[in-house]
C-alpha positions in Angstrom: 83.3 24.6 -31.9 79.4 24.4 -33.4 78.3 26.2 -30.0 81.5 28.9 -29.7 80.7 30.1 -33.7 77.1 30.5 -33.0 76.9 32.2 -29.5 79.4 34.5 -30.9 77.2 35.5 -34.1 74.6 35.9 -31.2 76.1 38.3 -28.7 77.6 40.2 -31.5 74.7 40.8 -33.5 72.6 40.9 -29.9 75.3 43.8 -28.9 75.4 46.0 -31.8 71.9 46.0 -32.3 71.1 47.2 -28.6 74.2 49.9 -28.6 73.1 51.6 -31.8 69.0 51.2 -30.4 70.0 52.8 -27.1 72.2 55.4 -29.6 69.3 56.7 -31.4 67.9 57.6 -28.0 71.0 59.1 -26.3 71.9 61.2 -29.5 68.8 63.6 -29.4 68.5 63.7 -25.4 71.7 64.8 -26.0 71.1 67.7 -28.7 68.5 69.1 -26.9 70.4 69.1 -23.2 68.3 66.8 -21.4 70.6 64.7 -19.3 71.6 60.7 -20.0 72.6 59.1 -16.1 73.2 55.7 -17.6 74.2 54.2 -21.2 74.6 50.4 -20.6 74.8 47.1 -22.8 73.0 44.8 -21.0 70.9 45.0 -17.8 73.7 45.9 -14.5 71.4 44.4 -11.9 72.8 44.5 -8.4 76.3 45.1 -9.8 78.4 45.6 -13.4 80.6 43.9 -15.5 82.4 47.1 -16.0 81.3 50.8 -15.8 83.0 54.6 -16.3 81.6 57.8 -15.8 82.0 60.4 -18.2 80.8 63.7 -18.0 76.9 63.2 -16.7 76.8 59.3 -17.8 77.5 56.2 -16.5 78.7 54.0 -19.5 78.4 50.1 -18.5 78.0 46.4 -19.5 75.7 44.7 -17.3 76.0 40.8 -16.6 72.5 39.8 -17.4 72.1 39.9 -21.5 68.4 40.4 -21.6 68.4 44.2 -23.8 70.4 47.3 -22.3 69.0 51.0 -21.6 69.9 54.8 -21.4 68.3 56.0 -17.8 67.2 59.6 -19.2 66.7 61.8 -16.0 63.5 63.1 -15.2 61.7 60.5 -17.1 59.1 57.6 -16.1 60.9 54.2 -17.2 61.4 51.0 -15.8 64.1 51.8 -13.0 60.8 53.8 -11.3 63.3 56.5 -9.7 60.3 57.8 -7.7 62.9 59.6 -5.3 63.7 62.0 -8.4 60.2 62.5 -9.8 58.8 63.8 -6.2 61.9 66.9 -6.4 60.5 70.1 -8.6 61.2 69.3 -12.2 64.6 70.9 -13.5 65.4 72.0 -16.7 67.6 69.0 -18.0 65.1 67.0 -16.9 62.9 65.0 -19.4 59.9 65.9 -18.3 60.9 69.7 -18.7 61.3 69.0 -22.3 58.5 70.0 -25.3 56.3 67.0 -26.0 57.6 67.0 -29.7 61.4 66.5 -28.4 60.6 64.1 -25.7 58.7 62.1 -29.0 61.8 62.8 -30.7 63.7 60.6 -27.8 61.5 57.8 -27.7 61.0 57.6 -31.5 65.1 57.5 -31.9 65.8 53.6 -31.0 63.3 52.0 -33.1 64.6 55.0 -35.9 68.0 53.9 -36.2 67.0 50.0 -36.2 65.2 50.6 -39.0 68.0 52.9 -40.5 70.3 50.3 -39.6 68.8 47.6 -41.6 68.3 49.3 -44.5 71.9 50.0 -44.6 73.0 45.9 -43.9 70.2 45.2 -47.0 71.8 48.0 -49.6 75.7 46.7 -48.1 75.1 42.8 -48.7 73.4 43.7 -52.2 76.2 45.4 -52.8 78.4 43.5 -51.8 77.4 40.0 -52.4 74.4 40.6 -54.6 71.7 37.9 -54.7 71.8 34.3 -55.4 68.7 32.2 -55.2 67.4 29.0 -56.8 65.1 28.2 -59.5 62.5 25.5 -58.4 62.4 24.9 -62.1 66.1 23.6 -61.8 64.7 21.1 -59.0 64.2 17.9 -61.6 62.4 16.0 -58.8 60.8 18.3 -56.9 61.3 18.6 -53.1 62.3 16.4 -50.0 59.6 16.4 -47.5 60.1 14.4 -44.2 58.2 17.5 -41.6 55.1 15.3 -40.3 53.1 18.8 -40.6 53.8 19.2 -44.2 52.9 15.0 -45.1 50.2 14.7 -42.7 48.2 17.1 -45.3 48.8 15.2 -48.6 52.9 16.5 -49.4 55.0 13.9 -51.0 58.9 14.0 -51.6 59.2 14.6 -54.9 56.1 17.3 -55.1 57.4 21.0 -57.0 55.9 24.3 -56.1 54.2 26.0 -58.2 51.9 28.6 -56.6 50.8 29.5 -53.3 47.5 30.9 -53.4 47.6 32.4 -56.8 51.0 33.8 -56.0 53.1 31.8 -58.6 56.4 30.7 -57.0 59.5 31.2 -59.3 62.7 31.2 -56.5 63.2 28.7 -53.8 62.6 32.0 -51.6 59.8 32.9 -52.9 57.8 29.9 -50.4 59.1 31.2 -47.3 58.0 34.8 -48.1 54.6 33.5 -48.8 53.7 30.5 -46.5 53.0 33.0 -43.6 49.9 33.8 -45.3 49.3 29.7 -47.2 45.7 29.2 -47.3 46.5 26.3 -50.6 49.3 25.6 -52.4 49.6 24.3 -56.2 51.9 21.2 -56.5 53.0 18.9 -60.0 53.4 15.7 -59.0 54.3 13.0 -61.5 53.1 15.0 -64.4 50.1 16.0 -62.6 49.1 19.7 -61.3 47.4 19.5 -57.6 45.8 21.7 -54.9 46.6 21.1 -51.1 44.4 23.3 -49.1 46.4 24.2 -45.6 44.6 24.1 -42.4 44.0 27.1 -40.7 46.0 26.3 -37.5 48.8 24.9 -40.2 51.4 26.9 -39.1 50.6 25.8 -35.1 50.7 22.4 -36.8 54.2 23.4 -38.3 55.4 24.9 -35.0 54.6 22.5 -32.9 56.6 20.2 -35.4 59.7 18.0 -34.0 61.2 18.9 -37.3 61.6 22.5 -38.6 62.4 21.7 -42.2 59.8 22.7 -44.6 60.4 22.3 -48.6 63.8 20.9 -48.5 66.2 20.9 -52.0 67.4 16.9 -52.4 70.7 16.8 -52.6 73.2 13.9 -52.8 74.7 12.3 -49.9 78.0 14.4 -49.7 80.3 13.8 -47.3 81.0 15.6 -44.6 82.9 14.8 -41.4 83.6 11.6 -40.5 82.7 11.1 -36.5 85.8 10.1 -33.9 83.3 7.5 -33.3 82.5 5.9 -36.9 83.3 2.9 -37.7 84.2 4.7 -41.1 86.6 6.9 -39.2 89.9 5.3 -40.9 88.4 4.3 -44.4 90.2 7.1 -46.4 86.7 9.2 -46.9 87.4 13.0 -47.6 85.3 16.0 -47.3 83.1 16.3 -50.8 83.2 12.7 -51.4 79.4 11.4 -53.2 78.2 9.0 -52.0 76.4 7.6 -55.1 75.4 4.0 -54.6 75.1 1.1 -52.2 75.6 -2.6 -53.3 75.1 -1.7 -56.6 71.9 0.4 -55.8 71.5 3.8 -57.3 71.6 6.7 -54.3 70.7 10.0 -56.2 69.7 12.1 -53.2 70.2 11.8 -49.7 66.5 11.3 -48.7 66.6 7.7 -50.2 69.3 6.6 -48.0 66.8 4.7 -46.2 65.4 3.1 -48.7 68.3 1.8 -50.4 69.8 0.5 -47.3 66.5 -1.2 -46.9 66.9 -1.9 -42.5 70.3 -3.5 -42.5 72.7 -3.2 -39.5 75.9 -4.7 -38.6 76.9 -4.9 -41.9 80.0 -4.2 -44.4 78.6 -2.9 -47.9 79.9 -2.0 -50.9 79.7 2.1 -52.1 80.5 3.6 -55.3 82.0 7.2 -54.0 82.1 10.1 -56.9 85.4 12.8 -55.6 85.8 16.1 -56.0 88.0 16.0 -59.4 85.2 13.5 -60.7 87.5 10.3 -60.4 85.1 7.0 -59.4 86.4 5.1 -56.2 84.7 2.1 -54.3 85.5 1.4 -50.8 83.9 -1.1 -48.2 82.0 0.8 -45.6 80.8 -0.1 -42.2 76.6 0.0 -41.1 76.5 0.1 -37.4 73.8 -1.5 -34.9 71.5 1.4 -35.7 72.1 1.1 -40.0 74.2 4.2 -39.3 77.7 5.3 -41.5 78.3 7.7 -38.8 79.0 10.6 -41.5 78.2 14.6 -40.8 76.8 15.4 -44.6 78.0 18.4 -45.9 76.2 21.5 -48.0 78.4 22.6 -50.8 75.7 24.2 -53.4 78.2 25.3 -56.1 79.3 21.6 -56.2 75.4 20.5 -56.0 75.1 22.7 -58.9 78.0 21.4 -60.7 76.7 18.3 -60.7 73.2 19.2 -61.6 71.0 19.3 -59.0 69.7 22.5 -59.5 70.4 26.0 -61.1 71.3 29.3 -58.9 70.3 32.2 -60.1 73.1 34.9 -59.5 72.8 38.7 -59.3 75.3 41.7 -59.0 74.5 45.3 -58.1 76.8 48.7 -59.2 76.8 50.7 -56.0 73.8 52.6 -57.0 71.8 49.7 -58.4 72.7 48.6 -54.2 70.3 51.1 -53.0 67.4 50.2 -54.7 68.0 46.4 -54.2 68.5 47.1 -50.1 65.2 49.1 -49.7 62.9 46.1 -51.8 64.8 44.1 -49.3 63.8 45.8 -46.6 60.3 46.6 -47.1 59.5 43.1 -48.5 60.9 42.1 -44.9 59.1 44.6 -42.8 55.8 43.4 -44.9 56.8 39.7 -43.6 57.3 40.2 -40.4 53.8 42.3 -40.1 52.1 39.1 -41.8 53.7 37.0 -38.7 52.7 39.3 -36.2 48.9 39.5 -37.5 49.4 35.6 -37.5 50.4 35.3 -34.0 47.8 37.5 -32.7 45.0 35.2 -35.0 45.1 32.7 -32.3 42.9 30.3 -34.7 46.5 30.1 -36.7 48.0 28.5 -34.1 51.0 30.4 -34.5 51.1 31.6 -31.4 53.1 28.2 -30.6 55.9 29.2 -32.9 56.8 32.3 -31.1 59.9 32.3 -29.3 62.9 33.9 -26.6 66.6 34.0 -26.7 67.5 30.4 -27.9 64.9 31.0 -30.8 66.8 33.6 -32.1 70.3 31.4 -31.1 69.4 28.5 -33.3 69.0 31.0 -36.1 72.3 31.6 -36.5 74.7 29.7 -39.1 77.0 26.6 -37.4 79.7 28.1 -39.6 80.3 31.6 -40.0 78.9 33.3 -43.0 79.5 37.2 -43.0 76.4 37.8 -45.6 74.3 35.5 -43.4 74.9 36.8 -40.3 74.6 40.6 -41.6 71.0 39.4 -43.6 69.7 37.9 -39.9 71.1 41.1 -37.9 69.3 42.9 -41.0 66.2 41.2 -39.8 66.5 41.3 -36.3 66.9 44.8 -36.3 63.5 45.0 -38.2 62.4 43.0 -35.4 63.3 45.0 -32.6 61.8 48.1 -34.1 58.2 46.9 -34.9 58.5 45.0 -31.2 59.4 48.4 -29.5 57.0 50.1 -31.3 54.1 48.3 -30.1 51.9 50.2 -27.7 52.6 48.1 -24.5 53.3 51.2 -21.7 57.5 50.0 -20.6 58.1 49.7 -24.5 58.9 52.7 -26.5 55.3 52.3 -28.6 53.8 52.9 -24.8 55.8 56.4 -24.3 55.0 57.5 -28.1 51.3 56.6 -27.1 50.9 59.1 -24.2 53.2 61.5 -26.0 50.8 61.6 -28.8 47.5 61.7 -26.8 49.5 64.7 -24.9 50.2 66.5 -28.3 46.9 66.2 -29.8 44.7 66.5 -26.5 46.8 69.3 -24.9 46.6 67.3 -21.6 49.9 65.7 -20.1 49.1 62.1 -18.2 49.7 62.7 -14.3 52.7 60.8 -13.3 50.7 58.9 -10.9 49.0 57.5 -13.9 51.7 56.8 -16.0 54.2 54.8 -13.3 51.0 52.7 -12.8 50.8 52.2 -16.5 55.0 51.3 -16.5 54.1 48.6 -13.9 51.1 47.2 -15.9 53.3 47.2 -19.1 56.4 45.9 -17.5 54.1 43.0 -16.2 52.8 42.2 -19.9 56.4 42.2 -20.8 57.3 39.7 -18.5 54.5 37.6 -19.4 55.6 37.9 -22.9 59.2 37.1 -22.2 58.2 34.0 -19.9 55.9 32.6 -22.8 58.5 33.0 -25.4 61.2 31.6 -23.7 58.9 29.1 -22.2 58.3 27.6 -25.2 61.9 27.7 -26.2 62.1 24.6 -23.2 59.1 22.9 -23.4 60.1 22.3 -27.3 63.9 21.2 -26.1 62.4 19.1 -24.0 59.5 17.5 -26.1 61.7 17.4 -29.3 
């Protein structure tokens, strides 16, 4: 069920955000008469999943879900129509068309992604408004078990309190500005700290079995009991606390360890907390691996209920949405700017992080969540703006490259010169697409 909820977040987000990209470029080829020959959702090599032509265009799903396209006639893209480009140019022709609309045309995809996200930042503000947490409200500090985060001197049980000199005030507030970490300022105990980062920490982070960074700790709440448990008929229900073992205290999840202390095999005694706050104990089973063979489960009103931390809760008025949806928006694009420089430093090692198509898969919730899913789409379609933007010749940045140097030179690139510069560019973009989703499988298979 995991698997069916997530691969459908994925090829609906996946499919709105190429229709509307490929949008932004039909709409103005279509205002000023240039002709569209194909609008597809996905790439129709050899054959189609299903196709109709209306009017001039061929509208079409394709089988292979790598992106989609609009083939705009008369113009040098990656289906190299060299047939058509050798007949005189005609007037609905791309090529026939002023250099400010044909800039117009390639500058409408990354446009209405960028549109498009503003839009999903000022609806979910408006919407849901914000909720964050406090890491004041985290008692005893964070849960760290990622080898890249202890391997430099982080402890369970260390709070944030600045990176850099930024001083960190929402649980949020760390991913935002880890990108650029050089130190971090920790109280531990009582005691205020400075752990300087390496400079290939977030290569050291991405190479990481484990993704988790600064974790909240939580009790051990019950989740689903497996088929398989040995617990499986011991009348546990969803929200049951765990909160001790053979007498011993269990406060938060990440001591479960400890407080089972190795044993196996074993029947021991647990005091469970429900969901009305009524005490129970019942006699639960360890397997041969010290294992109850419990799902834990994430309820964070509950967690807050009971303490563990404060969320911080915000509403917008429709107009107070706007303003909310654009510091959203720009505090993303900013973000995802900071990764890019990072990924291009390759003394940051974060090169190792990037990834393809099961990257962006595993990002999606297990259960479905309408503001998360609309918050990652938000982002995405950030992401497929700047990306298309970059001035690789195949990718829109390439076209709005020549179309500038046109405009302000006065010279037009032969044709010649730029199908040599779609193969070259097409080329990078495999490589690209290979690496990323290269390292997609060679961390399945070495994690």
């Amino acid at each position: 069920m995991e698997f069916i909820i997530k691969i459908s977040q994925f090829l609906l987000s996946l499919s709105l955000l190429i229709v509307l990209h490929e949008l932004g470029h039909f709409i103005p080829a279509k205002l000023f008469k240039t002709k569209v020959e194909k609008f597809y959702l996905f790439f129709d090599v050899k054959y189609s999943l299903f196709k109709k032509k209306i009017g001039d265009t061929v509208y079409g799903i394709g089988w292979l879900p790598l992106g989609g396209y609009v083939k705009i006639a008369g113009m040098i893209d990656e289906s190299m129509d060299k047939e058509q480009m050798a007949q005189p140019p005609q007037p609905w022709e791309f090529r026939s068309k002023p250099a400010w609309q044909r800039l117009i045309i390639m500058l409408g995809g990354v446009t209405v992604n960028f549109i498009l996200a503003y839009v999903i930042y000022v609806a979910i503000s408006f919407a849901y408004g914000d909720s964050d947490v406090k890491v004041e409200s985290l008692k005893d500090g964070y849960w760290i078990d990622n080898p890249a985060l202890l391997d430099i001197g982080f402890k369970t049980g260390d709070k944030v309190l600045a990176i850099n000199d930024t001083p960190i005030i929402n649980d949020s507030d760390i991913g935002f500005n880890l990108i650029n970490a050089e130190s971090i300022t920790i109280n531990r105990n009582g005691e205020e700290k400075i752990i300087d980062l390496p400079e290939d920490f977030l290569g050291q982070y991405s190479a990481s079995k484990s993704k988790r960074n600064f974790e909240y700790r939580i009790p051990f709440m019950v989740g689903e009991v497996a088929d398989t448990s040995l617990n499986v008929k011991k009348g546990l229900k969803q929200g049951d606390v765990i909160s001790s073992i053979n007498g011993k205290p269990l406060k938060y999840f990440d001591q479960l360890d400890e407080v089972i202390d190795g044993a196996k095999n074993t029947t021991v005694s647990v005091e469970i907390l429900r969901e009305d706050n009524s005490k129970v104990t019942k006699e639960l089973l360890l397997d041969d691996e010290g294992n109850f063979g419990i799902r834990p489960y994430n309820n964070p009103s509950r967690f807050e209920e009971l303490g563990y931390y404060n969320i911080f809760r915000k509403e917008y008025t429709f107009g107070e949405s706007f303003g909310a949806g654009g510091r959203k928006f720009t505090k993303t694009i900013t973000n995802y700017f900071d990764q890019l420089k990072a990924i291009f430093s390759p003394s940051t090692g974060a090169y190792k992080g990037l990834g393809g198509f099961k990257a962006i898969y595993d990002q999606f919730s297990p259960t479905w969540s309408w503001p998360y899913f609309w918050g990652l789409t938000a982002f995405l379609s950030i992401m497929l703006a700047i990306l298309n933007l970059l001035p690789i010749p195949a990718l829109d940045g390439g076209h709005v490259m020549f179309l500038l140097y046109e405009m302000i030179s006065g010279r037009k690139p032969s044709e010649k010169f730029l199908e040599r510069a779609q193969v070259v560019g097409f080329f990078i973009l495999i490589a690209l697409v290979l690496f990323a989703n290269g390292n997609d499988i060679f961390k399945a298979i070495t994690n």
